[in-house]
Backbone as CSV, one residue per row, in Angstrom:
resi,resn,N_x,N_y,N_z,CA_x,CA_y,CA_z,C_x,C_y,C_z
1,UNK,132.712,208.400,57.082,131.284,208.339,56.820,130.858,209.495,55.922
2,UNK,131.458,210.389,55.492,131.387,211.882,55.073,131.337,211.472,53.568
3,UNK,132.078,210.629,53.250,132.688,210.167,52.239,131.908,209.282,51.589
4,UNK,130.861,208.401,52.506,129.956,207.596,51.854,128.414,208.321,51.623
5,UNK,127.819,208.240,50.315,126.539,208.937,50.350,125.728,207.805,50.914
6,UNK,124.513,208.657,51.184,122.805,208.078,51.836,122.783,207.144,50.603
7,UNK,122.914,206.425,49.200,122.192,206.156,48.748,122.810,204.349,49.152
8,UNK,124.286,204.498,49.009,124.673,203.400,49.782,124.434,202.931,50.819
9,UNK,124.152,203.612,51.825,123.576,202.684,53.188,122.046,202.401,52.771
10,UNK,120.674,203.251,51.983,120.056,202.699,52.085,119.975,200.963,51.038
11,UNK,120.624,201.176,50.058,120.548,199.885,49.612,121.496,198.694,50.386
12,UNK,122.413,199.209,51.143,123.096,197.823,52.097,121.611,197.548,52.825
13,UNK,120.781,198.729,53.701,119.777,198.204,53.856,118.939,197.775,53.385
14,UNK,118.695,197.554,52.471,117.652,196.568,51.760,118.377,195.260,51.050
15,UNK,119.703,195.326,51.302,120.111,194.074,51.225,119.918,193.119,52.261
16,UNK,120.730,193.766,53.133,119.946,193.195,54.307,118.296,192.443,55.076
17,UNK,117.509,193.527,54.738,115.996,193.284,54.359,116.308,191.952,53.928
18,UNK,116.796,191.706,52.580,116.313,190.693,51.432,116.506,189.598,52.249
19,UNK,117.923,189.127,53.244,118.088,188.449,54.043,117.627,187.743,54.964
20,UNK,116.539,188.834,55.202,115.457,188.372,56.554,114.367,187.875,55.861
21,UNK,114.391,188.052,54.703,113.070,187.678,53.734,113.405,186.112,53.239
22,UNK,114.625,186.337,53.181,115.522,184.598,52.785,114.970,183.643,53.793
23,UNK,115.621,184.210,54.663,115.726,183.624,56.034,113.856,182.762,56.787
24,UNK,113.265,184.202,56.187,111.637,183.361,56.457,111.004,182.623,55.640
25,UNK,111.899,182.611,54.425,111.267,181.542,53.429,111.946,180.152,53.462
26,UNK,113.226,180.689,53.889,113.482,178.729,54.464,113.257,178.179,55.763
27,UNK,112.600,178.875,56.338,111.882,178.993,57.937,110.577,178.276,57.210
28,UNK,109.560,178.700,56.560,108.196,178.163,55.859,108.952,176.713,55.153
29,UNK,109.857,176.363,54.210,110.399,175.596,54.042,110.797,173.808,55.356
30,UNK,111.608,174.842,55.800,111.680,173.592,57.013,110.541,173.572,57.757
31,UNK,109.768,174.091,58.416,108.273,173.792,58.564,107.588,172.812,57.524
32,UNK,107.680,172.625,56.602,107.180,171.455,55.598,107.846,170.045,56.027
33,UNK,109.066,170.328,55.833,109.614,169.089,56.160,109.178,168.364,57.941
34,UNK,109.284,169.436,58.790,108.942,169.186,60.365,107.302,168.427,59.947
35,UNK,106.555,169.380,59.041,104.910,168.974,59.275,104.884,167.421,58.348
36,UNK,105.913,166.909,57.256,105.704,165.640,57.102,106.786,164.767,57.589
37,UNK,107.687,165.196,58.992,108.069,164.121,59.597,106.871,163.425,60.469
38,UNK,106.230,164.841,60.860,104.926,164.446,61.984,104.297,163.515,61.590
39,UNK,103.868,163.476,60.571,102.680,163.005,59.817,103.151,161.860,59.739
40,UNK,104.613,161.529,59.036,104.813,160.113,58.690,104.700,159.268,60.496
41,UNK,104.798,160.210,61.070,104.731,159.367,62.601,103.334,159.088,63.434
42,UNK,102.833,160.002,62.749,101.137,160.256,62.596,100.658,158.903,62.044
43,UNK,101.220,158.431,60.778,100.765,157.037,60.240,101.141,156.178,60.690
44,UNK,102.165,155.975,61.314,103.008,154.996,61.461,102.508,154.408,63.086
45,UNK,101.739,155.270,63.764,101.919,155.381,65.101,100.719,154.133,65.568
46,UNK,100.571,153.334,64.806,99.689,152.002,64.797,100.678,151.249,64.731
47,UNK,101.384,150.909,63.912,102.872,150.134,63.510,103.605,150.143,64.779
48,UNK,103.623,151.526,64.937,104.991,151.474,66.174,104.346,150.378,67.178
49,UNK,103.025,151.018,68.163,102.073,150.084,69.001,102.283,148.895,69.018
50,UNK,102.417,148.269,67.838,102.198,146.720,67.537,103.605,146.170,67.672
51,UNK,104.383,147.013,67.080,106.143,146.884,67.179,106.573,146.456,68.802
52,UNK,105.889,147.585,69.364,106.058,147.654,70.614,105.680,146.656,71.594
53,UNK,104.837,145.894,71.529,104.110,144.909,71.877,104.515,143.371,71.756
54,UNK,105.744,143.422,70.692,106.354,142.771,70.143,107.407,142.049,70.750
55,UNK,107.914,143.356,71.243,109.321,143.659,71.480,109.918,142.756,73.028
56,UNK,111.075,142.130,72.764,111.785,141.666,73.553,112.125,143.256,75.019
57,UNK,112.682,142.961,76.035,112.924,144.254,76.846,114.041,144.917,76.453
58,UNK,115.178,144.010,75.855,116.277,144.976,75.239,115.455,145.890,74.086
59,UNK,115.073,145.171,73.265,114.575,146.287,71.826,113.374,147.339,72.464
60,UNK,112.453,147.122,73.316,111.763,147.728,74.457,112.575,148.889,74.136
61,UNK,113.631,148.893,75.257,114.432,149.770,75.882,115.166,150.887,74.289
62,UNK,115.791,149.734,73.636,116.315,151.011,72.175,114.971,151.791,71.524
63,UNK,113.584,151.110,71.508,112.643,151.451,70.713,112.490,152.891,71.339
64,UNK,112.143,152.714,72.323,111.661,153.861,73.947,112.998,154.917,73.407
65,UNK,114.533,154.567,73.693,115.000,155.808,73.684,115.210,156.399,72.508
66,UNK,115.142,155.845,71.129,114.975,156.216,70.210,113.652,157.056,69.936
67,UNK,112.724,156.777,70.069,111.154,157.628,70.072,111.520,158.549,70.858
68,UNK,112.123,158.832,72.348,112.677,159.724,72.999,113.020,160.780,72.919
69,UNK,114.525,160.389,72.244,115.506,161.332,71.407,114.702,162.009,70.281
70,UNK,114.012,160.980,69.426,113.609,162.115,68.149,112.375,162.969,68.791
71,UNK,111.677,162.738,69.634,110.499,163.289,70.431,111.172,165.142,70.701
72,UNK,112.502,165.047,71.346,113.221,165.997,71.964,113.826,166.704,70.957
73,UNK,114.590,166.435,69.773,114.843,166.817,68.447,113.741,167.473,67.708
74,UNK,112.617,166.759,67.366,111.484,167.396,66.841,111.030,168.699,67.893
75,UNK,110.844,168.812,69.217,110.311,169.734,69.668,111.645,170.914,69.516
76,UNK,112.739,170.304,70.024,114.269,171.399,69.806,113.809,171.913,68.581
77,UNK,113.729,171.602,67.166,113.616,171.945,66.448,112.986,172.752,65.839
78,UNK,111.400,172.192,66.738,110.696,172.915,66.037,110.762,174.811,67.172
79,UNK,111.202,174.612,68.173,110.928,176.034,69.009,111.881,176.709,68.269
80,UNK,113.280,175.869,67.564,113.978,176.957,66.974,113.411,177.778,65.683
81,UNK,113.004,176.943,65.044,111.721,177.327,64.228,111.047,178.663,64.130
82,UNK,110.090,178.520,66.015,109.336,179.581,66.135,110.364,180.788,66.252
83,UNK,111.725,180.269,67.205,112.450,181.677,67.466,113.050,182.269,65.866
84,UNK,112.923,181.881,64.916,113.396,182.521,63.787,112.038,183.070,63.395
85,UNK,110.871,182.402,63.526,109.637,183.177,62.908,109.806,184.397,63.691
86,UNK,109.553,184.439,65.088,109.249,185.835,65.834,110.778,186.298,66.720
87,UNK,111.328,187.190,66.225,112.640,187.517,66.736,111.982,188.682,67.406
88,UNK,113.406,189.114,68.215,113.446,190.073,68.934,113.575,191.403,68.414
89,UNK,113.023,191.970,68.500,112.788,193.523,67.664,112.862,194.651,68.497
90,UNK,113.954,195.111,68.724,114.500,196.488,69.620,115.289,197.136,68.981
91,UNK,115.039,198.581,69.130,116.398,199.518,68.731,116.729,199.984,70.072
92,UNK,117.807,199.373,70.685,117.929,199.981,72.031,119.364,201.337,71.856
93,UNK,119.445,201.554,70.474,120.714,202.764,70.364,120.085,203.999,70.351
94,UNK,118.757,204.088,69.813,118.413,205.562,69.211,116.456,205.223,69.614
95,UNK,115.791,205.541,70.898,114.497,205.670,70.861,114.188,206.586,69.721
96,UNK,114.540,207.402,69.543,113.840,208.481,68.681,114.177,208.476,67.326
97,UNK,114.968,206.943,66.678,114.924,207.180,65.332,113.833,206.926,64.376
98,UNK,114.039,207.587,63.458,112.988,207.605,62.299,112.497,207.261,61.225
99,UNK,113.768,205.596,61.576,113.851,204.558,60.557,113.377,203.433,60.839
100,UNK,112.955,203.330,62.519,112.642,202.635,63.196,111.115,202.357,63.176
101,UNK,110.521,201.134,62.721,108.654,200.802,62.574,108.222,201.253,63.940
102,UNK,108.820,200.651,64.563,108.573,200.951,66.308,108.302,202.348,66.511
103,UNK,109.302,203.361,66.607,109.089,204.387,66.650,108.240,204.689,65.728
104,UNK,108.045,205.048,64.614,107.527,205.788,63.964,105.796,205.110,64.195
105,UNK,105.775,203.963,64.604,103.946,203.524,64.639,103.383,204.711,66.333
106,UNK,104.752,204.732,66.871,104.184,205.465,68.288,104.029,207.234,67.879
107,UNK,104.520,207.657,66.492,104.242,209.095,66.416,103.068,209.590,65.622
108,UNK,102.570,211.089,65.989,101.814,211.594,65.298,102.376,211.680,63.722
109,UNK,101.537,211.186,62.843,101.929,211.571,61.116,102.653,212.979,60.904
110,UNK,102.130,214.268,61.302,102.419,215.346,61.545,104.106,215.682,61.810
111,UNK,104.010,214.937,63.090,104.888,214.957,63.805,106.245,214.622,63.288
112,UNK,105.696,213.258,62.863,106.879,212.522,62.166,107.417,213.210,60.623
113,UNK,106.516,213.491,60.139,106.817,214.352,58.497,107.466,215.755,59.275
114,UNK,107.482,216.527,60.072,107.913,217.646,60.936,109.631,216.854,61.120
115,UNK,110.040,216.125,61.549,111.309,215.340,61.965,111.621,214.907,61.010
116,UNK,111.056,214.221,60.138,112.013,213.897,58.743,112.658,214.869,58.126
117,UNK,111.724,215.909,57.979,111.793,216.967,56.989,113.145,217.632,57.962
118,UNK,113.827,217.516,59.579,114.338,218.320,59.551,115.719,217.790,60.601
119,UNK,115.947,216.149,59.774,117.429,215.392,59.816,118.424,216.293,58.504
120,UNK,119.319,216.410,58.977,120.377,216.417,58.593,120.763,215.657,57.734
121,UNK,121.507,215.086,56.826,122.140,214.218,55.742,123.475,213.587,56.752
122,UNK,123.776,213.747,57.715,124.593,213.159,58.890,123.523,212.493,59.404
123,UNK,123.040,212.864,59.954,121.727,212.374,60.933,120.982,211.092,60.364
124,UNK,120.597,211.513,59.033,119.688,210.199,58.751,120.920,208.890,58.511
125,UNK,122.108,209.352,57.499,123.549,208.041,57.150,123.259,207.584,58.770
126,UNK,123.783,208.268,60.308,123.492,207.920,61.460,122.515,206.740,61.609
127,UNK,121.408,207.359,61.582,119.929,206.417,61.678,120.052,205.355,60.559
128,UNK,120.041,204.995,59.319,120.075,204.228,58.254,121.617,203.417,58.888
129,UNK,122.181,203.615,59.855,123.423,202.715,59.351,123.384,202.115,61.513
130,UNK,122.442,202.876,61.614,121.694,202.138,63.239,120.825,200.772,62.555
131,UNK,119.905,201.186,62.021,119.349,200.362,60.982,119.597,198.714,60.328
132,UNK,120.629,199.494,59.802,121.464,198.501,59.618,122.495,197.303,60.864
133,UNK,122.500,197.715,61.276,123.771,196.803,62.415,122.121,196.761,63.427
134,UNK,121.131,196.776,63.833,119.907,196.436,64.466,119.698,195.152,62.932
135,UNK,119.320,195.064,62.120,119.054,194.297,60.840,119.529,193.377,61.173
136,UNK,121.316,193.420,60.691,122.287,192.637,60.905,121.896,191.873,61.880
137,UNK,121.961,191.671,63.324,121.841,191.389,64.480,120.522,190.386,64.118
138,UNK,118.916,190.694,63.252,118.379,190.197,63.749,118.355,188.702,62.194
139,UNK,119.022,189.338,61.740,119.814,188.335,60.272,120.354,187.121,60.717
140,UNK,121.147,187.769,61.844,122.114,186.595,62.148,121.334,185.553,63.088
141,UNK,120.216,186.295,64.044,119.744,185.251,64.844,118.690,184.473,63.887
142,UNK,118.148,185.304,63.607,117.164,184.180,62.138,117.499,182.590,61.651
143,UNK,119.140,183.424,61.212,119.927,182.143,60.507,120.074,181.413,60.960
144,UNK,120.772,181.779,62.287,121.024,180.749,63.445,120.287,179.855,64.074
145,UNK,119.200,180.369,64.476,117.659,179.770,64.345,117.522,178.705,63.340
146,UNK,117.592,178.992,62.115,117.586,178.345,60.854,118.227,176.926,61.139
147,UNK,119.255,177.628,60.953,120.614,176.140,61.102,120.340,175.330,62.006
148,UNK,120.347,175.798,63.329,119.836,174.991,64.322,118.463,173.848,64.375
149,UNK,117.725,174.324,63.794,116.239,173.887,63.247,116.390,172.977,62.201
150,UNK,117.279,173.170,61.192,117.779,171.696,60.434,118.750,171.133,61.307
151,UNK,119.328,171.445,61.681,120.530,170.390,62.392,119.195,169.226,63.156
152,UNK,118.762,170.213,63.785,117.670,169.117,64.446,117.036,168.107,63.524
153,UNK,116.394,168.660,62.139,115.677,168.015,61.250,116.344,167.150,60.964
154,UNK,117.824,166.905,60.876,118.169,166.041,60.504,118.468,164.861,61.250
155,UNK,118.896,165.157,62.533,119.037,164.474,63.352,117.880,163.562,63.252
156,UNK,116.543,164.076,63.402,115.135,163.053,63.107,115.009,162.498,62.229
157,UNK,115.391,162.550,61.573,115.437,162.411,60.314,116.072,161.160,60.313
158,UNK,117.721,161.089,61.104,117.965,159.851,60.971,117.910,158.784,61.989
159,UNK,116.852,159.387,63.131,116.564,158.296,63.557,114.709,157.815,63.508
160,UNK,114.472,158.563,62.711,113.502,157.997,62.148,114.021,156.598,60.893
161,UNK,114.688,157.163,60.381,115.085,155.751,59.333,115.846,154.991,60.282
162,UNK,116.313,154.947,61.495,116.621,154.215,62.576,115.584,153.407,62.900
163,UNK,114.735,153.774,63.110,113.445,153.102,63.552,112.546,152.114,62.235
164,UNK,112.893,152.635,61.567,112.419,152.255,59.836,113.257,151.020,59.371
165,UNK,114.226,151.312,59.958,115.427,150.252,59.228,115.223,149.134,59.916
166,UNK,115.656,149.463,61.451,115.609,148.145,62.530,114.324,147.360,62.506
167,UNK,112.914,148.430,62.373,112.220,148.181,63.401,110.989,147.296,62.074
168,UNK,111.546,147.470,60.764,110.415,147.484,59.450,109.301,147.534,59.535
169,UNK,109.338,148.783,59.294,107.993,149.878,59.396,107.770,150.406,58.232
């Protein structure tokens, strides 16, 4: 670590950053797509009624668990959604670092310019590379979030054209 300067960890950290910034813009992204699956079901939801009304008890029964399933997909989806909008935000390695929003919103200005001014060039690489692997961590659940949240989308996705195909809607 002696060997690596401060200027490298802070730009891995802001690579990182950029990540979480990725990560919430295809979060706003799939939210579009979730808000016009709704909608197309929003229109449709006269059609279905009448479909339904229609229906022999076998097609009954596929119509029902199909609306079901995507019912449970759309909500899966969408909570994964929220868990990528609002993640978990802890530094549970270092209360007192000074890289940390958390910490630093709980100190006096004073205080805090007093402690910057009197890290070490060990100390802060330390803190900046806590920073980092706290980042990391909340990168990965984002994504994961992410993925999960289309996997779902898609899943509705195709049984909405399930319902579209069979049901001509």
């Amino acid at each position: 670590m002696k060997n690596v300067n401060l200027q490298f960890f802070q730009e891995e950290l802001k690579r990182i950053s950029e990540w979480i910034r990725f990560t919430d813009q295809k979060a706003a992204l799939v939210a579009v797509y979730y808000s016009a699956l709704i909608s197309f079901l929003v229109v449709k939801k006269d059609i279905i009624v009448i479909c339904l009304k229609q229906l022999s008890l076998g097609e009954l029964f596929i119509l029902n668990s199909i609306l079901f399933l995507l019912l449970i997909f759309i909500t899966l989806g969408i909570f994964y959604l929220f868990s990528s909008i609002f993640p978990r935000l802890k530094n549970h390695f270092n209360k007192k670092s000074l890289f940390y929003f958390g910490t630093i919103s709980r100190m006096e200005f004073l205080n805090f310019i007093e402690k910057m001014g009197s890290l070490s060039e060990d100390e802060m690489k330390k803190q900046i590379i806590e920073q980092i692997y706290i980042l990391s961590v909340i990168a990965d659940q984002k994504m994961n979030n992410i993925q999960n949240s289309i996997r779902c989308l898609f899943v509705s996705i195709f049984f909405i054209l399930m319902i579209y195909i069979y049901f001509n809607l």
